[in-house]
C-alpha positions as CSV (number, residue, x, y, z in Angstrom):
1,X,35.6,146.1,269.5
2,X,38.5,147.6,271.2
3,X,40.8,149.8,269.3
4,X,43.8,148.3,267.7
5,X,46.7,150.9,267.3
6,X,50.3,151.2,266.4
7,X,52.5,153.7,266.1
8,X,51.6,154.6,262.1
9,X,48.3,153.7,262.2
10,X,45.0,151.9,263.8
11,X,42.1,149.6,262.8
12,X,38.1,150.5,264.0
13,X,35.0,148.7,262.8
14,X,33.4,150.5,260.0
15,X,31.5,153.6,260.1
16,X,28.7,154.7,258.4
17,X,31.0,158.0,257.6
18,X,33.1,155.8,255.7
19,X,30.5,155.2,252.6
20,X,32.3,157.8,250.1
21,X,35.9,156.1,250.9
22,X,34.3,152.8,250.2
23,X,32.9,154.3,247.1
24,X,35.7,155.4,245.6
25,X,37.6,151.9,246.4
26,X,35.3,149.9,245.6
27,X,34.7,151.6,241.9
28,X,38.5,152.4,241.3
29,X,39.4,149.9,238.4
30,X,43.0,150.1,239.1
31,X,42.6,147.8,242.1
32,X,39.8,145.8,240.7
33,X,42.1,142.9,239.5
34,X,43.3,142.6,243.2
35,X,39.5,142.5,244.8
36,X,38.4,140.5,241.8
37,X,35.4,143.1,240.9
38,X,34.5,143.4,237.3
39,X,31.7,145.8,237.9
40,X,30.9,149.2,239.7
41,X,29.2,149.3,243.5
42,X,26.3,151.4,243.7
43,X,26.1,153.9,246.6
44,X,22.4,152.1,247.7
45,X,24.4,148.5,247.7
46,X,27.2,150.2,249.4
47,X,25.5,152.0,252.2
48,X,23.3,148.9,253.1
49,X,26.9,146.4,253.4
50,X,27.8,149.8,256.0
51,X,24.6,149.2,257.6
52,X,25.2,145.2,257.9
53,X,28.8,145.5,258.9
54,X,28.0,145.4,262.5
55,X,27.4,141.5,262.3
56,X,29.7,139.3,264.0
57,X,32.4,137.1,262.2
58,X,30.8,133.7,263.5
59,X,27.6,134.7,261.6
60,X,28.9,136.3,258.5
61,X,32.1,134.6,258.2
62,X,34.6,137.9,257.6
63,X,35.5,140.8,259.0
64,X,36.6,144.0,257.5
65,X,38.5,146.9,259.6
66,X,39.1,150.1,258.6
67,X,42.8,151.4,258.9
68,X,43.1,154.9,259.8
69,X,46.0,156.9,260.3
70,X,46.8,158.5,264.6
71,X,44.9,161.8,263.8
72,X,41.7,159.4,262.1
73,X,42.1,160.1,258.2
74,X,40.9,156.4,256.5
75,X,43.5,154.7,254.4
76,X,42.5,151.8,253.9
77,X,41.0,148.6,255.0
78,X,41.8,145.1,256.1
79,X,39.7,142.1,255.7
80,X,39.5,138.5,257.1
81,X,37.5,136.5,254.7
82,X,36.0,132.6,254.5
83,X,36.4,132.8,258.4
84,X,36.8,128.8,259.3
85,X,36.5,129.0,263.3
86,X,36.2,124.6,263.3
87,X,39.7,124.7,261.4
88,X,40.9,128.1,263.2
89,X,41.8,129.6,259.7
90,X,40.9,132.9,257.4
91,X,41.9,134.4,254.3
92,X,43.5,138.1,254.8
93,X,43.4,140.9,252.3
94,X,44.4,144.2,253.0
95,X,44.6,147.3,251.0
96,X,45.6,151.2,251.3
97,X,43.8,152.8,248.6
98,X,46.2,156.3,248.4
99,X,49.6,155.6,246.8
100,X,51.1,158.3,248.7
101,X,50.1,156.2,251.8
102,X,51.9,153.1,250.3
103,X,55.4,151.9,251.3
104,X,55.5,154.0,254.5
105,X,54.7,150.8,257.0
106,X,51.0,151.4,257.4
107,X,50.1,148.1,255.3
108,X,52.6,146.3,257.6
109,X,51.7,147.8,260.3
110,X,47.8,147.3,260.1
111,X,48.5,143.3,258.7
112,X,50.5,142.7,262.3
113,X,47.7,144.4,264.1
114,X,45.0,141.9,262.3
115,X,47.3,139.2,262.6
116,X,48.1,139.3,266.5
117,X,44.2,140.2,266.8
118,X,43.1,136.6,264.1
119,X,45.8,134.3,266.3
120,X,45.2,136.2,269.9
121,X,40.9,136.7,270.5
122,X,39.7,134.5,267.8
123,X,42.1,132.0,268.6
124,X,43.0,131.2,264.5
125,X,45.2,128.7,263.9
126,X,46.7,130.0,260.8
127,X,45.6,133.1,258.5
128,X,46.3,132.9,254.2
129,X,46.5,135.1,251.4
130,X,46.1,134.9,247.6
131,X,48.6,137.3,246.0
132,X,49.2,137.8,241.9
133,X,53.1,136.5,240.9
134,X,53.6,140.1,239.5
135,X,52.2,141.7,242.5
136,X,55.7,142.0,244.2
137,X,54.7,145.1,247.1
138,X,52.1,143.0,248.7
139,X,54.6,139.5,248.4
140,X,57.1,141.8,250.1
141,X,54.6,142.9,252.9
142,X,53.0,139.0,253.3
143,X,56.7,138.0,253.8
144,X,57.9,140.3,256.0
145,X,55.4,139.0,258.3
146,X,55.9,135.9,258.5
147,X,53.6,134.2,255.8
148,X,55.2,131.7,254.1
149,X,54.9,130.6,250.5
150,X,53.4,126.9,250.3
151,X,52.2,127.0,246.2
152,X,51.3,128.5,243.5
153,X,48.1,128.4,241.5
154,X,49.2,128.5,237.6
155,X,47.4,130.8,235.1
156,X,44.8,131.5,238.0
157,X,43.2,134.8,237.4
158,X,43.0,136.6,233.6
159,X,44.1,139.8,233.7
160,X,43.9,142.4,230.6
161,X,43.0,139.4,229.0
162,X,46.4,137.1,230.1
163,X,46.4,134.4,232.8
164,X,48.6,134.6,235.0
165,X,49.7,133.1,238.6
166,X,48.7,133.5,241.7
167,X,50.7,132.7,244.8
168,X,49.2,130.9,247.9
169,X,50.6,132.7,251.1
170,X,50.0,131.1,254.8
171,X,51.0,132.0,258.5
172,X,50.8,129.2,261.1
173,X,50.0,130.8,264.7
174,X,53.4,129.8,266.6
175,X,52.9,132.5,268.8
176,X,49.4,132.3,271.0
């Protein structure tokens, strides 16, 4: 895949080098509630989705992207999910694990460099999120890009043991 950059950052496929980032995401509880993980990765389990991330989006249905800043330290990643190519739609997540790294543009950045990539070579009609009601940075980032709220899903997810709502994000492609 061709490079994707912008001026804060750019998105590559995944590299086996990545496995001790993905560790440490994948087993930081702090952002479980947003990936929906209730339980730890191994590094085995881990290294063989690395191996396996080479497959293409029409066969495995997703596509995740590593977001790196211009001089190659990994942020983050971004993610198209239940990839629908007969009804040109995905689900997007994104997320920049460092909170130092957060708020500087990066997430917007690397969503609008997914987004003009989903609508432009895959052809995608729209792209969607799913983001928690309380989670206000990433309805901020969703927004700012053009995703519009269309509903919200009450007392969707339990978290620390309260339910609470999700919101349902979408972008129609008005652009490509």
């Amino acid at each position: 895949m061709k490079r994707l950059t912008g001026d804060k950052c750019y998105l590559r496929a995944l590299e086996p080098e990545d496995l001790d980032f993905l560790y440490k995401l994948e087993n930081d509880e702090s952002v479980w509630e947003v990936s929906e993980t209730v339980t730890p990765y191994s590094r085995y389990l881990l290294k063989e989705y690395l191996e396996n991330s080479h497959r293409d989006i029409y066969d495995v249905k997703q596509l995740r992207l590593a977001i790196c800043s211009p001089d190659g330290r990994l942020l983050g990643f971004v993610d198209l999910f239940d990839f629908d190519p007969k009804n040109g739609r995905a689900g997007v997540g994104i997320i920049v694990l460092n909170k130092n790294d957060r708020n500087q543009g990066i997430g917007h950045e690397a969503l609008q460099l997914l987004s003009d990539y989903a609508f432009r070579y895959l052809e995608l009609h729209q792209l969607y999120a799913n983001i928690g009601a309380a989670n206000k940075a990433s309805i901020r980032l969703f927004e700012s890009l053009g995703f519009e709220l269309i509903g919200v899903k009450k007392e969707w997810t339990r978290i620390s043991g309260k339910f609470c709502d999700e919101l349902f994000y979408q972008k129609i492609n008005d652009v490509y």
